[in-house]
MDAnalysis code that builds the backbone (N, CA, C; Angstrom):
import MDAnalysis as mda
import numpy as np

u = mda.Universe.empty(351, n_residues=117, atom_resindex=np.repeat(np.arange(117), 3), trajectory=True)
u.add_TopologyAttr("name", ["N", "CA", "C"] * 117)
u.add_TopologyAttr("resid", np.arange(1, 118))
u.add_TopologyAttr("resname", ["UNK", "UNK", "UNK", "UNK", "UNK", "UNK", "UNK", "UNK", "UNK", "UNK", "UNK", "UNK", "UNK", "UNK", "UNK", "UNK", "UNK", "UNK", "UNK", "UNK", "UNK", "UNK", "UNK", "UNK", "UNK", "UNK", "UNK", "UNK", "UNK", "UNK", "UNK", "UNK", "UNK", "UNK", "UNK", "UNK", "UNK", "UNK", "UNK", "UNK", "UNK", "UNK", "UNK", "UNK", "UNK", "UNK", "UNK", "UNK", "UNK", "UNK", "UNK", "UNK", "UNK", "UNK", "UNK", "UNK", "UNK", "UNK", "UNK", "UNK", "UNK", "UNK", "UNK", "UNK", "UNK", "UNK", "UNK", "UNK", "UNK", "UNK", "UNK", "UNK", "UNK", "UNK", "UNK", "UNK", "UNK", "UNK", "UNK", "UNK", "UNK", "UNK", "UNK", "UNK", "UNK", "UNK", "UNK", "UNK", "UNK", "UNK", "UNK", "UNK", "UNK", "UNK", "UNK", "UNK", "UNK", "UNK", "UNK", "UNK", "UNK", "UNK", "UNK", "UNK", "UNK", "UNK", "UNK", "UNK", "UNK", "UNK", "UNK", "UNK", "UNK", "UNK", "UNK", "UNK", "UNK"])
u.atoms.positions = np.array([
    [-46.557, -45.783, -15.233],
    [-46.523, -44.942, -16.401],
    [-46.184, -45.809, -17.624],
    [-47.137, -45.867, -18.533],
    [-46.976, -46.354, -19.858],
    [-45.820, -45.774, -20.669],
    [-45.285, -46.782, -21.529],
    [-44.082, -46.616, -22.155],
    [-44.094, -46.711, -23.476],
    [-43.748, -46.099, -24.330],
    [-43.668, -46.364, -25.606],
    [-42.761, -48.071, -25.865],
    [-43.220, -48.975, -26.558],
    [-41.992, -49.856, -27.123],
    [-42.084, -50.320, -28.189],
    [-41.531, -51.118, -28.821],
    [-41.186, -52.080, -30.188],
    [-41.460, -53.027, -29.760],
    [-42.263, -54.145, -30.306],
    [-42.159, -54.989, -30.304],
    [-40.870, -56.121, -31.591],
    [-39.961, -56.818, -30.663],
    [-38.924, -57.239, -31.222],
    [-39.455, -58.232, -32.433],
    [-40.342, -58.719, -32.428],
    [-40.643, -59.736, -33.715],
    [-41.080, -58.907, -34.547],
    [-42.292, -58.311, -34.921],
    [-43.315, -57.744, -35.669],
    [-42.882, -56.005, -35.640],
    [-41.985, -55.834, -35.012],
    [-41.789, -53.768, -35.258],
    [-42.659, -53.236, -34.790],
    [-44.107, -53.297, -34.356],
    [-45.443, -52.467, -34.034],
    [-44.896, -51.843, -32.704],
    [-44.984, -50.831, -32.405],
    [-45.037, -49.887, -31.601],
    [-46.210, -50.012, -30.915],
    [-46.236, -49.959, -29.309],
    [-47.039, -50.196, -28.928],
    [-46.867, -49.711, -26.838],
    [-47.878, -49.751, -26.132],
    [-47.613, -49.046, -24.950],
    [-47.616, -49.885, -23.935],
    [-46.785, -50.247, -22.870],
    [-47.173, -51.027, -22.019],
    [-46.068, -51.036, -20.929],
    [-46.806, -50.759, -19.184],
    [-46.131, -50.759, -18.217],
    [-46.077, -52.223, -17.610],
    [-45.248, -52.584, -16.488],
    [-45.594, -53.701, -16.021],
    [-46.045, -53.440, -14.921],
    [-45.400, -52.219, -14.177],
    [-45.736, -52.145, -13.120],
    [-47.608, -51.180, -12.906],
    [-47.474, -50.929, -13.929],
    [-49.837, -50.425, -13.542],
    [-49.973, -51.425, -13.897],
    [-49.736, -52.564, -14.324],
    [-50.774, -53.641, -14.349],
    [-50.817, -54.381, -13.885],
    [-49.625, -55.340, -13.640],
    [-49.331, -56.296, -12.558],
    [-49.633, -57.419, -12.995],
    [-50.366, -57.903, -13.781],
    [-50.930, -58.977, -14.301],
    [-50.381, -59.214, -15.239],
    [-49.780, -58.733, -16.105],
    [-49.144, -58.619, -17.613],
    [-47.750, -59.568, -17.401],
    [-47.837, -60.792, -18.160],
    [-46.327, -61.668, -18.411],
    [-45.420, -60.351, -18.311],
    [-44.100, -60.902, -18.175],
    [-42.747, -60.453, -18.417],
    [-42.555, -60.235, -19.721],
    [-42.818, -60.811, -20.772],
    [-42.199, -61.205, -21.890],
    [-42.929, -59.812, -22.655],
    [-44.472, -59.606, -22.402],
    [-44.684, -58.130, -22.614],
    [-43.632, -57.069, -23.031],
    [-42.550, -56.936, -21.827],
    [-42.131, -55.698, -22.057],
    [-41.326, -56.042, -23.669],
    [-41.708, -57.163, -24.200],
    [-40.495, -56.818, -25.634],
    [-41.344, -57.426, -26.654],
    [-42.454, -58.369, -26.759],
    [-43.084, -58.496, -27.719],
    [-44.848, -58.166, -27.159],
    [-45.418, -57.659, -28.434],
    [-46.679, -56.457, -28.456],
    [-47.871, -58.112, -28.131],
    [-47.729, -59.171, -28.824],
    [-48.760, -60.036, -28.805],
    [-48.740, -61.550, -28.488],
    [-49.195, -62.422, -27.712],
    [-49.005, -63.833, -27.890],
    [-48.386, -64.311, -28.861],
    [-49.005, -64.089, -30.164],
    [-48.373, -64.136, -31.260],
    [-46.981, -64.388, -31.551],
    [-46.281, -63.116, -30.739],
    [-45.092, -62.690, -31.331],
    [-44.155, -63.283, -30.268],
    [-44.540, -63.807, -29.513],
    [-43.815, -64.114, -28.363],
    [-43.507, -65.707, -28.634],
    [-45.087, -66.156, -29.377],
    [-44.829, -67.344, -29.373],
    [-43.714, -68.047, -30.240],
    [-43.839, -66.826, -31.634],
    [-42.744, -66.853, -32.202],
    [-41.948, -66.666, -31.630],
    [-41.077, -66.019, -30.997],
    [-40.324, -65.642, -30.471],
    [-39.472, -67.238, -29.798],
    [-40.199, -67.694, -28.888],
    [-40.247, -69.149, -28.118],
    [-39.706, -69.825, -29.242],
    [-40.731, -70.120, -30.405],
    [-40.474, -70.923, -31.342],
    [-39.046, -70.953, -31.731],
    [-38.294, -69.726, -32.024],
    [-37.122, -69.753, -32.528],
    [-36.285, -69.934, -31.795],
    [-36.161, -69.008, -30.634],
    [-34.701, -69.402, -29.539],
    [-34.701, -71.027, -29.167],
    [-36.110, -71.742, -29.122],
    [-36.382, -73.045, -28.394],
    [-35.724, -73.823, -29.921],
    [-35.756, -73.342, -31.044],
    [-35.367, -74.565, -32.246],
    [-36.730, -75.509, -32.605],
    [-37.951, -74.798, -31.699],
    [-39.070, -75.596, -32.386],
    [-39.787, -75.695, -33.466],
    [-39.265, -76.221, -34.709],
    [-39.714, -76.281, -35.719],
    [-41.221, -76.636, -36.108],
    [-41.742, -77.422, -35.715],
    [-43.077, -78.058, -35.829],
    [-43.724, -76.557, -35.424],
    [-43.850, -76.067, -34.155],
    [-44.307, -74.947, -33.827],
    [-44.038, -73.876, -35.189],
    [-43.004, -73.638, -35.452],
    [-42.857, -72.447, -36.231],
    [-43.898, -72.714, -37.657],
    [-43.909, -73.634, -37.764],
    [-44.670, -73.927, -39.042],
    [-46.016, -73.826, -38.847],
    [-46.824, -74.167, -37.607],
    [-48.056, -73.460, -37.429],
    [-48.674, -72.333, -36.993],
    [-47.399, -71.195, -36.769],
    [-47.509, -70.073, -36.581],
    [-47.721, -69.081, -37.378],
    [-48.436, -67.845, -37.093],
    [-48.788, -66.788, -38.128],
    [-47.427, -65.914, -38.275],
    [-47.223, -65.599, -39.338],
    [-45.867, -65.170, -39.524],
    [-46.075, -63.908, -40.050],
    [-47.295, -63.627, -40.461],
    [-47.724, -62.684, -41.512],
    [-47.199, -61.249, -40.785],
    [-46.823, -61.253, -39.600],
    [-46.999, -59.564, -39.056],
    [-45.487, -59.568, -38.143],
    [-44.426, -60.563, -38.673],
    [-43.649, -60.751, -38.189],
    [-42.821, -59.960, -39.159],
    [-41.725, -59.383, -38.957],
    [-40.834, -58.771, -39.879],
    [-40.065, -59.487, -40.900],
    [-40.199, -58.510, -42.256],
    [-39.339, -59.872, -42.946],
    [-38.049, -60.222, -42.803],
    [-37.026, -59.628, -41.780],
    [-35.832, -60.069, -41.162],
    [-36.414, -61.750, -40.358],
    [-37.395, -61.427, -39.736],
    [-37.905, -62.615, -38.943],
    [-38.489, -64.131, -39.181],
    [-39.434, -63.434, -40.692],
    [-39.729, -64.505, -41.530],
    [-38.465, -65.055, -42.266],
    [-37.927, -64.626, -42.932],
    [-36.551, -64.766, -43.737],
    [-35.634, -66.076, -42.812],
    [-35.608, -65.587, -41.268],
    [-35.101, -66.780, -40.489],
    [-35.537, -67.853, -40.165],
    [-36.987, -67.460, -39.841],
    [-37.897, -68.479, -39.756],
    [-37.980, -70.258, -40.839],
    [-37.752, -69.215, -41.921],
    [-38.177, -70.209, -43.232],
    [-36.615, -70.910, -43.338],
    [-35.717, -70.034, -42.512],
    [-34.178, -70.515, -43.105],
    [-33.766, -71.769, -42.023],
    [-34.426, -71.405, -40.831],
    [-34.359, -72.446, -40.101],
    [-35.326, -73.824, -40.129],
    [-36.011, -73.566, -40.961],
    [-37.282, -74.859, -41.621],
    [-36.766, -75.556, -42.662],
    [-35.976, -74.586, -43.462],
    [-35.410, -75.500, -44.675],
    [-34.394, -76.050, -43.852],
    [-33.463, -75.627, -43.163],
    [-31.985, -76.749, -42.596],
    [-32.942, -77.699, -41.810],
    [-33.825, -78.156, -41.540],
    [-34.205, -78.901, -40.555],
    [-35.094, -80.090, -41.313],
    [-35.811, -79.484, -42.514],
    [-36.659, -80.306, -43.514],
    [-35.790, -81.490, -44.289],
    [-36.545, -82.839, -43.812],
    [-35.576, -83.935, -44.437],
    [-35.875, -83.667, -45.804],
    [-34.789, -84.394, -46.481],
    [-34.528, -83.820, -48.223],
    [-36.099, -84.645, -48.648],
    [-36.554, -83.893, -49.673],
    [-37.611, -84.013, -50.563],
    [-37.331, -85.521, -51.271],
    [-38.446, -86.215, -51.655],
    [-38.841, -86.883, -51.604],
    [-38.191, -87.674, -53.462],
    [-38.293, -86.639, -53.948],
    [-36.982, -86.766, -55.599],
    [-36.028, -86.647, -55.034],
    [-35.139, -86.382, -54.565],
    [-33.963, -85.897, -54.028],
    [-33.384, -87.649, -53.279],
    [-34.471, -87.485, -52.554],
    [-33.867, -89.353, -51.802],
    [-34.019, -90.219, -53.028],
    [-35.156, -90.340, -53.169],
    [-35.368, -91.451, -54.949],
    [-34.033, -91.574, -55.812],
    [-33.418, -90.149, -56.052],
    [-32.479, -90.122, -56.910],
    [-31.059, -90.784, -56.126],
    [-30.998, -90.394, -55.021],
    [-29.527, -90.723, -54.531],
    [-30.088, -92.176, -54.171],
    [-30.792, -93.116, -54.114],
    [-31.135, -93.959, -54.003],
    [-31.229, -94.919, -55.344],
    [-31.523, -94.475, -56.280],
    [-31.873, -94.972, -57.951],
    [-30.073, -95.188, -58.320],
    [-29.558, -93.846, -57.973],
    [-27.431, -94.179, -58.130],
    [-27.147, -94.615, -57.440],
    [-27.418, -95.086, -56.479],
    [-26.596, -96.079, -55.762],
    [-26.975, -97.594, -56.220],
    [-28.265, -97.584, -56.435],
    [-28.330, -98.863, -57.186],
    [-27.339, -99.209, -58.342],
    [-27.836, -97.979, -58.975],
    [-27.418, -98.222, -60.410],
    [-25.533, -98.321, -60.320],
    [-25.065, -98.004, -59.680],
    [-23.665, -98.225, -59.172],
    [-23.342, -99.894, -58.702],
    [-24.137, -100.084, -57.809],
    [-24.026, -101.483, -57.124],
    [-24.355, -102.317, -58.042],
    [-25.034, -102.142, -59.039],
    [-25.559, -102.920, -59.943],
    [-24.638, -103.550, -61.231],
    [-23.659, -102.340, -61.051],
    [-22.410, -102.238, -61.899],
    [-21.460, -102.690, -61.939],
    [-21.320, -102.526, -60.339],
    [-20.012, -103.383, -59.478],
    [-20.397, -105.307, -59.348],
    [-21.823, -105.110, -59.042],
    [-22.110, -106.768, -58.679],
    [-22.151, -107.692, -59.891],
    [-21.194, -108.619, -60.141],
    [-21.172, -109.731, -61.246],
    [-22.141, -110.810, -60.845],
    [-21.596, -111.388, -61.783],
    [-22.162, -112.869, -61.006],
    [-20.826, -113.469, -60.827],
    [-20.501, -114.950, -59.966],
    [-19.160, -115.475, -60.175],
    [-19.190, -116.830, -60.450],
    [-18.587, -116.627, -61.305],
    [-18.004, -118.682, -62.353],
    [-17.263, -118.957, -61.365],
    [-18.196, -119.811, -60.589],
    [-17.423, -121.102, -59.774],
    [-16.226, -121.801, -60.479],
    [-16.483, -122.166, -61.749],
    [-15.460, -123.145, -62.241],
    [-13.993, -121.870, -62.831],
    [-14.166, -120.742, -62.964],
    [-12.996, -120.267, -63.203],
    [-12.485, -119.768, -61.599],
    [-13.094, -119.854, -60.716],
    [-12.363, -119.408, -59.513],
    [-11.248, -121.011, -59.272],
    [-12.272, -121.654, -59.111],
    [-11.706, -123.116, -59.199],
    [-10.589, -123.909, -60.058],
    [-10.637, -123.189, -61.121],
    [-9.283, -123.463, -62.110],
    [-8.621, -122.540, -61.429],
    [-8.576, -121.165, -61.249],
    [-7.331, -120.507, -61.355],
    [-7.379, -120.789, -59.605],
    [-7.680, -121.377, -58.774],
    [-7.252, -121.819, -57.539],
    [-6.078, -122.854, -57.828],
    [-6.835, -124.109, -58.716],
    [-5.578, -125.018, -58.946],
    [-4.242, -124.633, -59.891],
    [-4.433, -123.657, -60.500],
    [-3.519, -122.815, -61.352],
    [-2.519, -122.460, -60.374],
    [-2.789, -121.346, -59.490],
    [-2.233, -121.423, -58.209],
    [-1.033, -122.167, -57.475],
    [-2.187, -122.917, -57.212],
    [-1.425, -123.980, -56.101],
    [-0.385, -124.952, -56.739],
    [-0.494, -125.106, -58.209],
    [0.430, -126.273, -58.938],
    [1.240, -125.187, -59.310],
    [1.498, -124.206, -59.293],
    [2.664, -123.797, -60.243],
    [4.136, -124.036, -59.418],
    [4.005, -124.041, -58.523],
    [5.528, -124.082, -57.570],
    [5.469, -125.998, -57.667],
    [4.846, -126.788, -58.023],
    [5.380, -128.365, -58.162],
    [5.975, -128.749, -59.605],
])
């Protein structure tokens, strides 16, 4: 006997026994389409690459909303973003690095060492 259900990604309502068909995945009884399942996979698994070539369009926007939230924490920083923290750190090191006068290290070495004779 067919059952009314939800599908948990996408909301669509939809009918499906396991037992008249027998053939039907498990994963059926909670999402309506490959689709949604695959999403589904995609997220509990943390597979990002996957989620990004998936159709999202019929997924709920609770679902998309996570989707995209778990793509941005995972996306290495943009490409201005490195440049810049990269350009200040130069420009820091650049600030700090002198050059050094051999001959004043060298005086105030013997400066040093003669003052106690």
């Amino acid at each position: 006997m067919e059952k009314g259900r939800t599908c948990l990604i996408c909301g669509k309502k939809y009918k499906f026994c396991r037992s008249c068909t027998g053939k039907e995945p498990a994963w059926r009884t909670l999402f309506d389409s490959d689709n949604c399942y695959a999403i589904y996979d995609a997220i509990s698994n943390v597979k990002i690459d996957k989620l990004k070539s998936l159709d999202l369009s019929e997924a709920t926007e609770e679902v998309q909303n996570q989707v995209k939230e778990m793509i941005a924490q995972r996306e290495p920083k943009k490409t201005e973003e490195v440049e810049k923290a990269v350009n200040t750190n130069h420009e820091t090191a650049a600030s700090v690095e002198k050059p050094i006068d051999n001959k004043s290290v060298v005086a105030n070495k013997r400066k040093f060492n003669h003052k106690g004779d």
